[in-house]
Every structure is written in C-alpha cells, then in structure tokens.
C-alpha positions as CSV (number, residue, x, y, z in Angstrom):
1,X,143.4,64.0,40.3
2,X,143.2,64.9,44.1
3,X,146.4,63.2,46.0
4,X,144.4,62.5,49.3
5,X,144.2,58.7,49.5
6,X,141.4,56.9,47.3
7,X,138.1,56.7,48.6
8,X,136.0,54.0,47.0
9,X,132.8,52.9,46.7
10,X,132.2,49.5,48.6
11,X,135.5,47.8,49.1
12,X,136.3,44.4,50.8
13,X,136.4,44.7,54.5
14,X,138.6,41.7,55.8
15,X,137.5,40.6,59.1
16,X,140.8,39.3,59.8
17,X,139.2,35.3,60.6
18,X,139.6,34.7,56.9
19,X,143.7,33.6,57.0
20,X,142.7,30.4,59.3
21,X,140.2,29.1,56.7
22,X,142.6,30.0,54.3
23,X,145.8,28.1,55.9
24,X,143.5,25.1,56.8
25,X,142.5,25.1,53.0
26,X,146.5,25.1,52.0
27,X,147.7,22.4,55.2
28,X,145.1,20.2,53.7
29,X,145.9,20.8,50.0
30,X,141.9,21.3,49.4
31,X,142.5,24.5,46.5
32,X,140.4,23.0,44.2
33,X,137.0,23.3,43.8
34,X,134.6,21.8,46.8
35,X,136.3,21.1,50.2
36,X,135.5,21.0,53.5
37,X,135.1,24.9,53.6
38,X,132.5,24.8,50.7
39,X,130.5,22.2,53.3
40,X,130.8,24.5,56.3
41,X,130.3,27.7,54.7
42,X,126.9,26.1,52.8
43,X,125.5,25.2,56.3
44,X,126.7,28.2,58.1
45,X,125.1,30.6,55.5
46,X,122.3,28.5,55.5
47,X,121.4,28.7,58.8
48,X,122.0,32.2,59.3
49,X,119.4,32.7,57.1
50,X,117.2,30.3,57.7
51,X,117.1,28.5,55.0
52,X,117.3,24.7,54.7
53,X,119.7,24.0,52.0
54,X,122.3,26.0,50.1
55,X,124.9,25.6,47.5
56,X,127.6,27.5,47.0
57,X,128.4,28.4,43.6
58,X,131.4,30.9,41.7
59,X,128.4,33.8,41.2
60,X,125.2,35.5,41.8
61,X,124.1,35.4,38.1
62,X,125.0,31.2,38.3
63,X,122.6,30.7,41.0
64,X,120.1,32.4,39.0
65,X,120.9,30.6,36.0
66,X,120.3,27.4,38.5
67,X,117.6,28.6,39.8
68,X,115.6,29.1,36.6
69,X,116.6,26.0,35.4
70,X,115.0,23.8,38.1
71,X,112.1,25.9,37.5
72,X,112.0,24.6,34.2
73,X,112.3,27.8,31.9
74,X,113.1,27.2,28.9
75,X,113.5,28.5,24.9
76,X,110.7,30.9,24.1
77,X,109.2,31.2,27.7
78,X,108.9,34.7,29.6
79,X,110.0,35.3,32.9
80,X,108.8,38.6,34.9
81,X,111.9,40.6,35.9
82,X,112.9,43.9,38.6
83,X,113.7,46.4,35.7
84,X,116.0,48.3,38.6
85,X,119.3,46.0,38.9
86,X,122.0,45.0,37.6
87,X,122.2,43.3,34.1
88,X,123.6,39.9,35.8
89,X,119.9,39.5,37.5
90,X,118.5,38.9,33.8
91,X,120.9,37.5,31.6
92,X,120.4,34.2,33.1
93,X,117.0,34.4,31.3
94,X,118.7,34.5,28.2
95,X,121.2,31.9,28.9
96,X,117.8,29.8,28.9
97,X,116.3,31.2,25.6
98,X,113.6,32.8,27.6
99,X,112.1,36.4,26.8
100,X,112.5,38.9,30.2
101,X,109.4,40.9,30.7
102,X,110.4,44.3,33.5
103,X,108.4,45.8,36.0
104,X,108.7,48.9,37.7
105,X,109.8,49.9,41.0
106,X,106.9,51.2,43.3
107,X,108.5,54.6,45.3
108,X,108.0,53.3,49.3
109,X,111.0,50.7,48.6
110,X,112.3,51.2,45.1
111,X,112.1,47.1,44.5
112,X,109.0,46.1,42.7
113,X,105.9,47.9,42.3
114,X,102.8,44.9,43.2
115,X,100.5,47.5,41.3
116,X,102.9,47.4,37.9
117,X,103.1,43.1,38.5
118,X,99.4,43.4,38.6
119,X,98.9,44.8,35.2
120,X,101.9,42.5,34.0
121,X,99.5,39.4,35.0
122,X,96.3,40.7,33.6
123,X,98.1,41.6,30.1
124,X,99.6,37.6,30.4
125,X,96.7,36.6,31.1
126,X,94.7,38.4,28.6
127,X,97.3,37.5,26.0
128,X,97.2,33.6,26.9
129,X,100.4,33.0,28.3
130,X,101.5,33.1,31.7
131,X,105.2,33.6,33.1
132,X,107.3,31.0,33.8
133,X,108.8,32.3,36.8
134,X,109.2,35.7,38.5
135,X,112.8,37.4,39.4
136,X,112.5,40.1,42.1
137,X,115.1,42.0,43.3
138,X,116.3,43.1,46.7
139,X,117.7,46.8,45.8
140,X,120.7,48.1,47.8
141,X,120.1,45.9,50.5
142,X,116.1,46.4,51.0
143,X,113.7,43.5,50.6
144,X,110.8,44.3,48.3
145,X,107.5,44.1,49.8
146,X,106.7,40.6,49.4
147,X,103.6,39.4,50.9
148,X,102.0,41.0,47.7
149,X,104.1,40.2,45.2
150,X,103.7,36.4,46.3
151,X,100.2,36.5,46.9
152,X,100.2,37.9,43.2
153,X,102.3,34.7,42.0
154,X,100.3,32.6,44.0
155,X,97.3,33.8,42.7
156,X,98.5,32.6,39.3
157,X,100.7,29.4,40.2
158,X,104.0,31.5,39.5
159,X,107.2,30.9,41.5
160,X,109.9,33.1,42.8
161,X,113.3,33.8,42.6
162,X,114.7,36.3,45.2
163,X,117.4,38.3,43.7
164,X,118.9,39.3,47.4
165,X,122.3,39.7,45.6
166,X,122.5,43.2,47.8
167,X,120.2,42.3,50.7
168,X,122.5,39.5,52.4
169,X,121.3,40.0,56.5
170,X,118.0,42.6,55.4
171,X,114.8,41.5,56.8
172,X,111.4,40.9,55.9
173,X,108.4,40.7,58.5
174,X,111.1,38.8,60.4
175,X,112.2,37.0,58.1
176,X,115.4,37.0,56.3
177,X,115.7,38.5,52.6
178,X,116.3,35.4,50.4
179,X,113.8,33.5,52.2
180,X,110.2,34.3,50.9
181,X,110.7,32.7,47.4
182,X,110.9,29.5,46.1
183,X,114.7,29.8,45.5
184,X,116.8,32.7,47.3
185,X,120.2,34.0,45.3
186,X,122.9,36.4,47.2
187,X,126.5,37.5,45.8
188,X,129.8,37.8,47.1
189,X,131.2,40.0,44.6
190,X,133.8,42.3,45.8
191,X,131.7,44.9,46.0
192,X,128.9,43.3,48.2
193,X,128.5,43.5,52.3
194,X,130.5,40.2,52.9
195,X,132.5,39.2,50.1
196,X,134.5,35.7,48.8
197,X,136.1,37.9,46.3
198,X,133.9,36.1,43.9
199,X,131.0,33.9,44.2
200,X,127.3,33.6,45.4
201,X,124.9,31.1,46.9
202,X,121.7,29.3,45.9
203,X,119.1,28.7,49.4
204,X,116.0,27.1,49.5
205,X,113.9,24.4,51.8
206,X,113.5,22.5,48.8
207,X,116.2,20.4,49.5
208,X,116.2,17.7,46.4
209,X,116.0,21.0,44.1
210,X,119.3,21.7,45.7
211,X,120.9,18.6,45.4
212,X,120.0,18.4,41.7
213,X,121.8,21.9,41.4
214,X,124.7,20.6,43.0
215,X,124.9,18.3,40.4
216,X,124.6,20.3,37.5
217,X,127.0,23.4,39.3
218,X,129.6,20.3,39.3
219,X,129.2,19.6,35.2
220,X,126.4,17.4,35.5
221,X,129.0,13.9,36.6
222,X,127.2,10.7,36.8
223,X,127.8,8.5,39.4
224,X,130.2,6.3,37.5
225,X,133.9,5.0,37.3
226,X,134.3,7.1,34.8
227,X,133.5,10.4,34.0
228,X,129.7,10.0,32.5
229,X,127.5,12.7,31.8
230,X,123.8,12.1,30.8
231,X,122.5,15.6,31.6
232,X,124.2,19.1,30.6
233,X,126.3,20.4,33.3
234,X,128.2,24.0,34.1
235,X,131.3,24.5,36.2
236,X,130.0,26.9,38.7
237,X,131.0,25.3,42.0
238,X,133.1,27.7,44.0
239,X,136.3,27.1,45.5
240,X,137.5,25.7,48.6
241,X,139.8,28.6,49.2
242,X,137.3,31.1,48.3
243,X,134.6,29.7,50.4
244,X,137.3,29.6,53.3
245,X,137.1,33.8,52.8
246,X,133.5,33.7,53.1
247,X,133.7,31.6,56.7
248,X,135.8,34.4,57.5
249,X,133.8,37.2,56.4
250,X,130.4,35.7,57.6
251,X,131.1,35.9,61.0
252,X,131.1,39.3,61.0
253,X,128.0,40.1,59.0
254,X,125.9,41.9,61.7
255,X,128.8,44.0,62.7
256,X,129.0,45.3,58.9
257,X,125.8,45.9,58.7
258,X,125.8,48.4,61.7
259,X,128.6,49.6,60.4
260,X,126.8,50.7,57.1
261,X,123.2,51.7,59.3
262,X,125.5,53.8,60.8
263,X,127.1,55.6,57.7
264,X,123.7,55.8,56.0
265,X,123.0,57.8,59.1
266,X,125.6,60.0,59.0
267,X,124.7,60.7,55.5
268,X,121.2,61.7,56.4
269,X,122.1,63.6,59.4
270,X,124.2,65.9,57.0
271,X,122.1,66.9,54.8
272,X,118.9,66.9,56.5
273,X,117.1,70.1,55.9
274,X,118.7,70.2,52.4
275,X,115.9,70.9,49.7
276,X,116.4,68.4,46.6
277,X,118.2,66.1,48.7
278,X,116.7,62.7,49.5
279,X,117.2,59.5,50.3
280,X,115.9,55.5,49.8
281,X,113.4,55.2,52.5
282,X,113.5,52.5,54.8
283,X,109.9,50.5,54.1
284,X,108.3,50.0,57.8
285,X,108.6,45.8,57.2
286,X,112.1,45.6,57.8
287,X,115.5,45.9,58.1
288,X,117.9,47.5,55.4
289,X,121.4,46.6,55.5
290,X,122.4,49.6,54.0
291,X,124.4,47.8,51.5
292,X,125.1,51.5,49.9
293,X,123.5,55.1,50.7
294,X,121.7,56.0,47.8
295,X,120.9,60.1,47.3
296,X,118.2,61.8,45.5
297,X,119.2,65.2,43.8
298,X,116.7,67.8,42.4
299,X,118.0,69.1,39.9
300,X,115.6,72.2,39.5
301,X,116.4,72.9,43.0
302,X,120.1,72.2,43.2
303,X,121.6,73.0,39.9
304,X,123.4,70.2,39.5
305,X,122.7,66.5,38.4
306,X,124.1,63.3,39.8
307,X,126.3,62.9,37.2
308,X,127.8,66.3,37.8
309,X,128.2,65.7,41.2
310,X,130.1,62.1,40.7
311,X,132.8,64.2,38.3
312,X,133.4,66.5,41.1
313,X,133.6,63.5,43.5
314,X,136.1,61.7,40.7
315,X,138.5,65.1,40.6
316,X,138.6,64.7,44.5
317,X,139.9,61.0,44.1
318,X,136.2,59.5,45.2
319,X,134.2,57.1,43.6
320,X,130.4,57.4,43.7
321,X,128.0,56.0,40.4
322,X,125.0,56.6,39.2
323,X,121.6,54.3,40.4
324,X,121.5,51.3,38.1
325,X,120.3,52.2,34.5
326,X,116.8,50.1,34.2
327,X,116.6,47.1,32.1
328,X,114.3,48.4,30.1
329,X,116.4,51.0,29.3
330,X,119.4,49.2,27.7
331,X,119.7,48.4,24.1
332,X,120.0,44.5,24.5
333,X,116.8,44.7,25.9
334,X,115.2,47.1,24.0
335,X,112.1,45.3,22.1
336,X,111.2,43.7,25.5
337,X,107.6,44.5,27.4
338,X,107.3,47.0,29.9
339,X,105.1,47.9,32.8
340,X,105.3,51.3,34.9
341,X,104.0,51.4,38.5
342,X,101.2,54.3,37.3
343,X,100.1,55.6,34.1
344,X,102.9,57.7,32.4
345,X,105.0,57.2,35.5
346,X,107.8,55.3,35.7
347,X,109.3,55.0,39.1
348,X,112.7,53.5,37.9
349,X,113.5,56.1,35.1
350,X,113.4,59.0,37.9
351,X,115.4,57.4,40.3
352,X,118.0,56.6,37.9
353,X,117.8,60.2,36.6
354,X,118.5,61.9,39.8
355,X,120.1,58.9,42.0
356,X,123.8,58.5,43.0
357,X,125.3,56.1,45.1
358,X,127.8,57.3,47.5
359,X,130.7,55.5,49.5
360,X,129.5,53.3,52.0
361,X,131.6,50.9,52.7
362,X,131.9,49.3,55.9
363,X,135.8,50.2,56.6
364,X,134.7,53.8,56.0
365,X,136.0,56.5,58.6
366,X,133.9,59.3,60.0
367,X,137.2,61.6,58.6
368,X,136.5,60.2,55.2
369,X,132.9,60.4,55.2
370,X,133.3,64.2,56.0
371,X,135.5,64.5,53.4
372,X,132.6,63.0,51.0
373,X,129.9,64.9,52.4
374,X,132.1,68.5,51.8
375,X,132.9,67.8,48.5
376,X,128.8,66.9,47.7
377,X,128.2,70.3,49.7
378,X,130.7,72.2,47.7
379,X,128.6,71.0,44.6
380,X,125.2,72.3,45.9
C-alpha cells in the first residue's frame, strides 16, 4: 500500500458551525431523540427546498419505508423501481411485502428511461394490475427528467416517490430535486454532500401525510398517560445531536456543491481529448450537484476496465468504486420483472460495466486530484 496520505471517496466535510448546535444540544441535556435541533433543522431543510413539511428521520431507506406506507403499499402489491441505485432505495418495498418491478436508465441522464416506464405501464396494464407507487431515483446528484415520468404516473393515477438520496441542492426546471413527487427522500449518510453522520429526511406539501409519519417514525404513541399504541410504529426519528450536525452542515450546502462542480470540472478538463473516456452528462433541465464524478472507460480502446483501474487506484492508497450494480442484476432480486430503455439494450448494464466513480469529495485539494488523475493516466 502507497504511504502518501489516504485519499477517499466522499468523506464528511465539517463546516466547522456544527460544535454550536452540538454544545447547545449538551447545555440543554436534549441527546435523545427529538429536540429543538430536530425542529429547526426540519424547517430549515424544508425551506431550502421548498417543500412544505419535513420530518427528520435516522435514514434514507426509513423515509422510504415511510413514504410507501402512507401510500398505502402493501403485501403482494408492485411498486415501479430505478434499477441504477443503491439496494437501500428498494428494500423498503420489501419491508412492505410488495414485489419491486426495475426500469432502465435512459443514456441523456442515467436516471430513468420515460420510454422503458412506458412499456412497464402498458405490460401492467395489459396484465391487469397497476403499480402501487413509483420510486425514481436522483443518480449522483442529477434529477431524472421528470415532467415525463409524472405525466406517465399521472396518466395512470400512480404517485411518486423521489429517491434524491444523492441530489440534495440539484435542480429541476427550477425546481429543487425532491420536490416533483408526491413525497421527496434525501440521506445524510456519511458519504453524501452534507452529512449528519447518519440520517435522512422525508418532504412533501402534504402536510397531514407528514404528521401521520411523525407519528409512526416515533413508534406509533398514542396520545395517552400512558404509553398506548393502536397503530404499528418504527423508531426512526433522528437525534437531537445528530440533527444539530446537519444545522451545521446545511449552511454550507451551495458552497459544497461548487466545490464538487468544480472538481467534476477539473476531471473533465484532464482528460478531455481522451478516446474511451467519458463522463455523466449534465441533462440541459438542470443543475447537478456533482455529488461524485462518475467516468466512462472503453475498454476496447483503453485496455483496461474500471475495475482494473480502481486496483491500481487501491495500491496508490485511493479509493474509487465501481457504478452501482443494477437491481436487476443482484440475486435477491433475481426473479423480479425487467424493462430496458430499447430493445436488447440495457442502458444500466453498460454503465455499470465500464463506469467508476472517482474521489470527489468536497475537502478535495487540486494537489490530490492531480495525484488521482496521474495514477488513472498511468493506467491508460
């Protein structure tokens, strides 16, 4: 292993804010779960994006879970699904008892193809049985092209969940990623552009939909003297010291994502003119945040594939990964339907054969990047 210093993929990037919300949470004694900080960092995340209501929660994959459930899936029901993501945007479904049914990527923004949702509804509807609700993902920080993809749900009186787990400050037509669908989800993993080491957030307008989440993220308590529980419950509210991070982190949201525009750039710059290298293209509706660069390699052209090019990155003490492996791909999933963008062409299965994400977090130095962008050059 190289001895330079450990360059990783996205790590947390303290603003340096997030010690005041954190000292206020211990002054007060509020260390459990809901506090003051959980109320301000609901509305403040809420009105950045524009949403009416929000609830914080301790992941991603519980908002979804929450989500789905006020939507009323349930045991035996199917719910359309982004095959390119992460496995935590569809194991909600199964929490539920419901059947995931994946579709494609299209190639202008990698999120989901309107053309392979078409076929998806005409084969539902063919077959007598409509989803119960649809799950689109916001890949590496891009919002999928949604006017479409709702028009196509509201054509068949199917609601959306928008999976903006990596698109936290992307746009849309002016509008923030999160916003479109019924419900919006985003994550504050570790990993992500602002971070509360753990957690996510549930956003929508519909405001009694929220409340009634709030209830059930809190174990479903009754209002009682005692502790009385008529409906099933979870224990997914997040913490007030965690939510105290997020305050912190929040704040600086538009400076990280310029930070990661500008690396992306950087990335692009380097190896423009390279043939067999590419990159995720910015659709023309909006704003990517950049969340990570994600490369194309030709294989035929270059010689090498992505996964030989993240060893080489590993012996030089660097982290980079592979695009996420489609859902329809994986084992647990395997007997589940499937619907490509074109005949014989599956958009996801190429981009996760020749993708590879590189460093691009927003603490990221020019002197590192270099380093990154040597050793991928040395590979070529």
């Amino acid at each position: 292993m190289n001895p330079e210093t450990r360059i990783y993929l996205s790590p947390p990037h303290m603003s340096g804010e997030e010690m005041e919300y954190i000292k206020e949470a211990f002054a007060t004694n509020w260390i459990a779960p809901l506090g003051p900080n959980v109320d301000a960092f609901e509305a403040e995340l809420a009105e950045y994006v524009g949403a009416k209501g929000a609830v914080a929660v301790s992941s991603g994959t519980a908002a979804i879970h929450l989500a789905l459930r006020l939507l009323g899936v349930g045991s035996g029901d199917e719910v359309f699904c982004s095959t390119l993501t992460f496995i935590g945007s569809v194991n909600p479904v199964l929490y539920l008892g419901a059947v995931p049914v994946f579709i494609d990527s299209e190639p202008a923004s990698w999120n989901m193809s309107p053309a392979a949702l078409k076929k998806a509804f005409a084969a539902a509807e063919k077959k007598g049985k409509l989803p119960k609700a649809l799950i689109v993902v916001n890949l590496y920080g891009q919002s999928a092209d949604m006017d479409p993809i709702l028009s196509l749900c509201n054509e068949y009186g199917v609601p959306v969940v928008e999976d903006a787990a990596e698109s936290l400050g992307a746009t849309y037509k002016g509008k923030m990623s999160g916003t479109l669908g019924r419900f919006g989800v985003y994550s504050f993993n570790g990993n992500k552009i602002i971070t509360t080491s753990g957690g996510g957030m549930l956003v929508s307008d519909d405001l009694e939909a929220i409340e009634k989440a709030r209830f059930w993220a809190t174990q479903a308590r009754d209002k009682a003297p005692w502790y009385q529980h008529s409906e099933m419950g979870y224990n997914y509210r997040m913490s007030n010291v965690l939510a105290g991070i997020g305050r912190g982190q929040l704040k600086v949201i538009e400076d990280r994502i310029k930070a990661r525009r500008e690396i992306f750039r950087r990335y692009e710059e380097a190896f423009r003119g390279v043939e067999g290298v590419g990159f995720m293209p910015e659709a023309p509706y909006g704003r990517c945040n950049r969340w990570l660069t994600v490369m194309t390699i030709d294989k035929n052209r270059l010689g090498v594939t992505p996964l030989d090019v993240i060893r080489v990155l590993e012996s030089e003490n660097i982290e980079a990964r592979p695009v996420w492996k489609p859902m329809h791909l994986q084992p647990l999933f395997a007997a589940c339907q499937y619907f490509s963008h074109a005949e014989g062409a599956s958009v996801s299965d190429l981009l996760f054969a020749t993708g590879i994400c590189l460093p691009s977090g927003s603490s990221l130095t020019e002197q590192e990047q270099q380093r990154v962008i040597e050793c991928i050059k040395r590979c070529f």
